[in-house]
N, C-alpha and C positions, 0 to 999 in steps of 0.2 A: 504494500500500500504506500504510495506514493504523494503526499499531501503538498498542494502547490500553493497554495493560501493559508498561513498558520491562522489561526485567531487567540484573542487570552484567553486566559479560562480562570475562574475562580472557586476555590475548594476549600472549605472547612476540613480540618481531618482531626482526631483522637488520636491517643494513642497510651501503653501500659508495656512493660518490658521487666522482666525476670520475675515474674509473678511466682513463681515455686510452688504453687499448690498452694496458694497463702489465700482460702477464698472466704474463709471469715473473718469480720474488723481484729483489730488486733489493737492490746491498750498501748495507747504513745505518754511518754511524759515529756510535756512541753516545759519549757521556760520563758517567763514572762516579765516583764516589768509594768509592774499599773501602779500611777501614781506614785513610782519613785519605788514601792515596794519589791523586791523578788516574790515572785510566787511560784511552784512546782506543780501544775495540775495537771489530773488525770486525762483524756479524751478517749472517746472512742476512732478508731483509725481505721479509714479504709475498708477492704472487703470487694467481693465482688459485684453483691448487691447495691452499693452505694455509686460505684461505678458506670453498675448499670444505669440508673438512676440520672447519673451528671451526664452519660454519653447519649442518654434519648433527649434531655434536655437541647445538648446543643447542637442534635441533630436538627429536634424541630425551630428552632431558630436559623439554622441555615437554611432549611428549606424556605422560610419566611422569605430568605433574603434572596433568594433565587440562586444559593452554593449549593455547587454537590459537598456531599460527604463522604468521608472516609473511616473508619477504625481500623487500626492496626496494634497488630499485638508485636512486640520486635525481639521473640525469642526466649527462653530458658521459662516455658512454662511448667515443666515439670519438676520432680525434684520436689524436695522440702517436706512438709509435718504430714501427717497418718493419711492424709487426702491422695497421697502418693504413694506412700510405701503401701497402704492398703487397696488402692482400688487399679495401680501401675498402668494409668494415664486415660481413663475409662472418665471420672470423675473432670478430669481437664476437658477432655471432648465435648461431654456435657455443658460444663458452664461455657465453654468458650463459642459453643456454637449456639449457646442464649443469649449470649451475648453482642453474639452478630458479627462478628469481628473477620476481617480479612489472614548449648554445650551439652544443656542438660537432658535436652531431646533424647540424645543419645550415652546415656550413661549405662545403658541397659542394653545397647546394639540396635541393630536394625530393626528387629521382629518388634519393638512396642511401636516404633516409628509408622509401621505397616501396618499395624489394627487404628494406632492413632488418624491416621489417611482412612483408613473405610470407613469411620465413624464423622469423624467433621463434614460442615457443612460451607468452606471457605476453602482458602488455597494456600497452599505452605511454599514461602520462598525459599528455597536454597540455592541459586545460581551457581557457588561454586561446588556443588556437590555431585563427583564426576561416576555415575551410573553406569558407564559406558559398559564397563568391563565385567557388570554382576553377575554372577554366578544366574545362570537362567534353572537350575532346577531346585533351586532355595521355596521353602514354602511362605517367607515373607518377601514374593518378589518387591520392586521398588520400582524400577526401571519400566517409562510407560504410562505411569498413573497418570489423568490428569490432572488432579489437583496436587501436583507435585512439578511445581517449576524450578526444575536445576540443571546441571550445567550442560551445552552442550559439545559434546568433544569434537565432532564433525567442524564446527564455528568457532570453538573456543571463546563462548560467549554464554554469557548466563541465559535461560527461555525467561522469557517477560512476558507482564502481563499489560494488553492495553486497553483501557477503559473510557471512553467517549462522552465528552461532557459536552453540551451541545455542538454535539456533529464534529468536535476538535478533541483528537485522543491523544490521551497523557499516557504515559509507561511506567512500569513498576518494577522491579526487579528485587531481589536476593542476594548479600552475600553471608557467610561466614568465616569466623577464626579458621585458615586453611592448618594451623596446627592444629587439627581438631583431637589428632589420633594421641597428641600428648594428655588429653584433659578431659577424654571420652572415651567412650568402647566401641567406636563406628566400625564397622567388618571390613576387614581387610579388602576386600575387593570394592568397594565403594569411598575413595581417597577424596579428600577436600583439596581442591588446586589452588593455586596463588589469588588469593582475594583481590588484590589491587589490579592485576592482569586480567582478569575477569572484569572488573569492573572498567577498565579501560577500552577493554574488546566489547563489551555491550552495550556503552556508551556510545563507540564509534558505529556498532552496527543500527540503535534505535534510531539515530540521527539520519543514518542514509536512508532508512525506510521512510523519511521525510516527519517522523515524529521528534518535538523537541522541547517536550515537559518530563522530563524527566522524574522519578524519586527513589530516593535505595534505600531500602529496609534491610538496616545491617545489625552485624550481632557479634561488631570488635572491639567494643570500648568507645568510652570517649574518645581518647585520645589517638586510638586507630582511626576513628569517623575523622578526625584532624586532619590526618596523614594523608588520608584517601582523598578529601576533600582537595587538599593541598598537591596532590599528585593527579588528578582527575580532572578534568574540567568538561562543565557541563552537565551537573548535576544540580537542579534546586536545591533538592531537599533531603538528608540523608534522617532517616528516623531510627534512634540506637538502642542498644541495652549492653549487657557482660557486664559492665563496671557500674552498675547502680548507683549511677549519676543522678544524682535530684537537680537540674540544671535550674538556677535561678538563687532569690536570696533569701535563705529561710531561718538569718541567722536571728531575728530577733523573736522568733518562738522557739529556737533555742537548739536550732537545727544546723547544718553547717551554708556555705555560702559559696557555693558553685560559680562558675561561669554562666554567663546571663543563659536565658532562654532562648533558642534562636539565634547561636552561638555563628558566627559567620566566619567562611575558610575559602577565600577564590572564590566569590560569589554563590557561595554555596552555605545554604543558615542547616543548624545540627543541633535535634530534639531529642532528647531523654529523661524517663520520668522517672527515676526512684528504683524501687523492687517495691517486691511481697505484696503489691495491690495499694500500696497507700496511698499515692496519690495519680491524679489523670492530669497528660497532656493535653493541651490541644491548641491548635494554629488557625488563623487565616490567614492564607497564601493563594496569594494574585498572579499569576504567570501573563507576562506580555507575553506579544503574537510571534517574537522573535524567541522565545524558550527564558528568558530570565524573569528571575522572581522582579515583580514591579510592586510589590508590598507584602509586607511579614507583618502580622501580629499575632501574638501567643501569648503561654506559660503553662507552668506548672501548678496544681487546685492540688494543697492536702484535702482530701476528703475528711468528714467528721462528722459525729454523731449528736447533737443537742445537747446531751450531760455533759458535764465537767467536775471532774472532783476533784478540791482543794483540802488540803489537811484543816479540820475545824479550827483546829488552837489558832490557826490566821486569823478566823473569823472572830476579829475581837467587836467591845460593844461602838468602840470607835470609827471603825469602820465593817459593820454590816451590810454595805451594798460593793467588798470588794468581787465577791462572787459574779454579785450582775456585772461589775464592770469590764471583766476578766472573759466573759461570755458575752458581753457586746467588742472590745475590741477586736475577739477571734470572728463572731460574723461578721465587721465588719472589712476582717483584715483583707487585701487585697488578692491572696495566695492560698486562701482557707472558703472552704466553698461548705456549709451544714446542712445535711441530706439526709433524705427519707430512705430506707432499703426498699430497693424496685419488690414489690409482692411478686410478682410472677419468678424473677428469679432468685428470690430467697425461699419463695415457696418450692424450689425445686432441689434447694441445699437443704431445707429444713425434713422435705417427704423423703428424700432420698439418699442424703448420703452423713447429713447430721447425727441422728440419732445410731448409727451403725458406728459413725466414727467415737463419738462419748460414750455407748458400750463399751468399745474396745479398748479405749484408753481408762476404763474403769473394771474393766475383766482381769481377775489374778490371778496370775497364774503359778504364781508360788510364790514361798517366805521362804525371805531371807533373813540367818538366825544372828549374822553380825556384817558391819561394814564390810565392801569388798573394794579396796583404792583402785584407781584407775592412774598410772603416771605413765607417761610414755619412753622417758629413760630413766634406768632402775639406776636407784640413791641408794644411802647405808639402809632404808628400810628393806629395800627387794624393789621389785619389777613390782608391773601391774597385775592384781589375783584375777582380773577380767578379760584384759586379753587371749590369755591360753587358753579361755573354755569356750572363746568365740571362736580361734582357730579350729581349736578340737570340735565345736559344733559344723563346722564347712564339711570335715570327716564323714561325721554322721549323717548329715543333710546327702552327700555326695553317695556314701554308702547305701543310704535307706533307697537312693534312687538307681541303683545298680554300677554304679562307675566307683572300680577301684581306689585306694587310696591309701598310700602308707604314710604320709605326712603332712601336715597344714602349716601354712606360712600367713600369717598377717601385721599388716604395721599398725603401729600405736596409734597414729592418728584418724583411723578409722574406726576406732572407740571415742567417742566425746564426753565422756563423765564419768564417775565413781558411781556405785550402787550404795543406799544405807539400807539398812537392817529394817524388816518389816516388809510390806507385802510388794509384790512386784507385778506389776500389770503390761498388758501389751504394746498398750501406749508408755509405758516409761524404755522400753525396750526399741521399737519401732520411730519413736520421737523424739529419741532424748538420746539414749545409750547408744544405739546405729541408725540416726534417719537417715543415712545415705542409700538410698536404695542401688547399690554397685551388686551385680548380679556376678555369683559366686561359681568359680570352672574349675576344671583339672586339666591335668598335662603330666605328659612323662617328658624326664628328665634326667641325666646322665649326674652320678654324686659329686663331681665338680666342681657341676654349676650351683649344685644347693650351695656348697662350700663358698664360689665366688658370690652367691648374692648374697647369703647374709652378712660377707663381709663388707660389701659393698653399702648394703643398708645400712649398716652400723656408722660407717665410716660417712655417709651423706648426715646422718642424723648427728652426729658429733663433731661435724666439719674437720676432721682427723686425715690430712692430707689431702683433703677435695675440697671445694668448695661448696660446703652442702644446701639444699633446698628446706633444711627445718627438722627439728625433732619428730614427728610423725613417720620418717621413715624406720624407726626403730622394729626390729623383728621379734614378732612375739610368735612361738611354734608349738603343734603337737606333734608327739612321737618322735622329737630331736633335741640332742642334748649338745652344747658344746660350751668353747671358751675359746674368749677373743682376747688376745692380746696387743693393745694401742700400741705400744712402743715398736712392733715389729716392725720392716717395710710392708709396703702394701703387696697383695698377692698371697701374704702369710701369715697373716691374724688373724685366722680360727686354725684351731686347732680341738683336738680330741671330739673329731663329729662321729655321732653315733645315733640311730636310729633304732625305735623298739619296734621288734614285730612279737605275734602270739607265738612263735613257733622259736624264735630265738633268741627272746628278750633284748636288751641292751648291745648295740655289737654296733662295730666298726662300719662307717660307710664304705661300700665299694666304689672310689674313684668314678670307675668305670662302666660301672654298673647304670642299667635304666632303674629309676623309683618313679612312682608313683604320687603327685602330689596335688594339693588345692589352696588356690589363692583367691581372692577379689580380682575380677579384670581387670582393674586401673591396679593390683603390682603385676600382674601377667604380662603387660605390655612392656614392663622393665623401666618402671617411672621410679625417681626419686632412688636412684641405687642398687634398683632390683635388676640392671639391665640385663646379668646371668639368666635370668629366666629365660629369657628372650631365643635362648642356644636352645628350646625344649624341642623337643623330637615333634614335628608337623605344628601344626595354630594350637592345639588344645582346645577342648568344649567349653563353652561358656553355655550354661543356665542360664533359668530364668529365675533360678532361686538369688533372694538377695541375701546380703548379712543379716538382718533382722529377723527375715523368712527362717533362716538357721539354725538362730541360736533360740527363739519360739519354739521351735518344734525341737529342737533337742532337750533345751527344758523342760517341755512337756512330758518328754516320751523318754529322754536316756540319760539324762545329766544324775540317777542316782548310780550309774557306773562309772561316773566322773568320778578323779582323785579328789575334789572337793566336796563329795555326797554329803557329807555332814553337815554345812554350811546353808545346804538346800532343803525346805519340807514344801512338799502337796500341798498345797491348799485343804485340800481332801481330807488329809489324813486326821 
């Protein structure tokens, strides 16, 4: 299509980015000044429902005003609290396609990716996400969908979308972080290509098809949308997320103070609202007939709920009206917008997936008879007593589902708290202890490599001659025992590795031998230390079970043949 007369066009658009499963308000505590006073109050924050709510709002207003509209979501909506690890991305589909709307995607592979596509009712950018080469007898193909616009290898240019606002069509396109395979579990035959190359080959190709409204729906950061911006040209409008940017100035409710709203880079302005649902973008953007933006206005709306709780002891008899004045400056503030939750779609979090998630996170599933620490590198107390029985649950979980397993390996940063004594529910496990829903594999592997990666791990986690990525890579294992010694060179600090089996206890690892082992997919790939893994004999399987999923069910069902049975009682009993 060939257009010989551009004309402007004018668009309202929305927009929300790294939502995480965050689809109920969440409490914020603001910081205020009224009247020279400091005050700490409570609010209610955000949510989906409330979003809905401000996004029909200023739909119908645009159409008042004869703008199309737009909403766009700009990436990482899954992930995060029981909305995810329980329903693994079933509940996202739901709300997001009530809600009308145009890394973490893929922490779990392809296959959630592929129910996530059958079930939406919208279109998912990924331009640079190269299809070309998938595996064509995979039972989550990808390759073909059409609500899946990504790259095309043929063009070397992202597929876009064009959408026609009186009789003059704008374009839309996709990129992502092309490191994706560091910070995700994408399937090896489906590789993210160079983002900025992409975005430069799709640019030059919308333009020759005579379109020249351009906008990219990216998912690199702030500071990548910069880069892009700055190396690109001929983009309006880049809409972002990854670094949960709240662009604009939020600092006198006591929030931090970004780069304006509509941040401009080479003639190109760049939007991003927050994470977890708190607050909504939204712009009007003018495009002249020539493809440049001829007027920006925007920003960023905390969303909020009517209450505000303040600590009584403020409310002295001197000032009794600092409440009201504290709840008139936030409605009147210019970045704080106080909403109703839309009924229709709160009614469908409230029928459907509310009451299953506050079961669950009220479900006990055992007592526990004393504190159990969680630290990620062991001090004069010991190591962590929770790590090993979440490795040794990958075991069990791996076992119960027929694939071998002589050893488990996982790092400390994939535990996020201590356990105390007293009862333990699904939701303290699933929410708290491992909300990372990273879906749990095996792999065979030569004694080696076990040997280089723990050393490896160690040595990132302690920055002991590497330059490491953080304590989290520390290695916590079942069924392997050894000692690391810091002072050695590298290549030679572990020593005395030995593995237990039923048949011949305690014994020396064979160098050379294949073992049987299970990690988390994100240390499979060989992140943060682990890169020995990486030498495993073929790809290894990755599940669908997560860590949560795991150590659940081994509690349930086998944790009193754990070496710490005593620690643990039933519910039941």
């Amino acid at each position: 299509m060939m257009i010989k007369n551009n004309k402007p066009v004018r668009i309202t658009l929305a927009h929300i980015n790294d939502t995480h499963s965050y689809f109920e308000p969440q409490s914020l505590q603001l910081q205020l000044n009224i009247d020279g006073q400091s005050i700490s109050p409570y609010v209610s924050n955000g949510g989906f429902s409330r979003i809905a709510t401000r996004a029909k709002q200023l739909k119908a207003t645009a159409l008042q005003h004869d703008r199309d509209f737009i909403f766009v979501h700009a990436g990482d909506c899954f992930q995060g609290p029981l909305y995810f690890s329980l329903f693994k991305g079933k509940a996202n589909s739901d709300m997001l396609n009530a809600l009308g709307i145009g890394n973490h995607e893929l922490d779990m592979g392809n296959e959630p990716v592929a129910a996530f596509l059958d079930r939406i009712q919208f279109p998912l950018l990924a331009g640079n996400w190269d299809l070309s080469n998938e595996i064509k007898t995979k039972s989550h193909h990808l390759n073909g969908r059409l609500n899946l616009f990504s790259y095309q290898a043929d063009l070397q240019t992202a597929r876009w979308m064009t959408r026609v606002v009186d009789v003059e069509p704008e374009a839309k396109f996709g990129v992502s972080l092309d490191k994706m395979v560091d910070i995700a579990n994408v399937d090896p035959d489906t590789p993210f290509v160079n983002a900025f190359e992409t975005a430069k080959n799709t640019v030059r190709a919308i333009r020759k098809s005579g379109i020249n409204k351009i906008i990219l729906v990216s998912h690199l950061g702030f500071d990548g949308d910069c880069e892009l911006a700055k190396e690109v040209d001929g983009i309006g409008l880049i809409i972002g997320g990854h670094s949960h940017t709240l662009l604009g100035d939020f600092s006198d409710l006591g929030l931090k103070k970004e780069s304006e709203y509509g941040h401009q880079v080479n003639g190109t302005y760049i939007v991003q609202a927050g994470f977890h649902s708190q607050a909504l973008g939204h712009c009007d953007i003018d495009f002249a007939a020539d493809g440049s933006v001829s007027t920006f206005k925007g920003k960023n709306e905390l969303l909020i709920g009517r209450r505000l709780c303040i600590d009584a002891s403020l409310l002295t008899a001197n000032d009794d009206d600092l409440h009201a004045k504290a709840s008139l400056y936030l409605t009147q503030h210019k970045n704080v917008v106080v909403c109703k939750k839309d009924p229709i779609l709160q009614s469908l979090l409230q029928d459907k997936y509310i009451p299953r998630v506050h079961k669950l996170q009220n479900t006990v599933i055992a007592k526990l008879a004393e504190d159990m620490r969680h630290i990620r590198v062991p001090d004069l107390k010991g190591g962590s007593d929770i790590a090993p029985l979440v490795a040794e649950s990958f075991a069990h979980m791996m076992n119960k589902n027929g694939h071998r397993v002589d050893f488990a390996i996982h790092n400390a940063g994939g535990v996020r708290t201590s356990l105390h004594r007293g009862n333990i529910s699904i939701g303290d496990i699933a929410g708290k202890l491992l909300p990372f829903a990273v879906p749990i594999g095996v792999y065979r592997i030569k004694g080696k490599y076990i040997a280089q990666a723990l050393e490896g791990a160690i040595n990132n986690a302690t920055n002991n001659g590497v330059l490491g990525s953080g304590s989290g890579s520390y290695p916590y294992t079942y069924n392997l025992n050894f000692s690391y010694y810091a002072q050695r060179p590298l290549g030679k600090r572990i020593a005395r590795l030995t593995i237990y089996t039923e048949e011949d206890g305690w014994h020396d690892i064979d160098h050379d031998m294949i073992y049987y082992g299970s990690s988390s997919a994100y240390t499979m790939k060989g992140k943060e230390g682990y890169e020995a893994l990486t030498m495993m004999e073929g790809d290894g399987i990755i599940t669908q079970h997560s860590m949560a999923d795991c150590f659940i069910d081994f509690i349930q069902t086998d944790y009193k043949s754990s070496s710490r049975e005593q620690l643990w009682y039933d519910k039941r009993i």
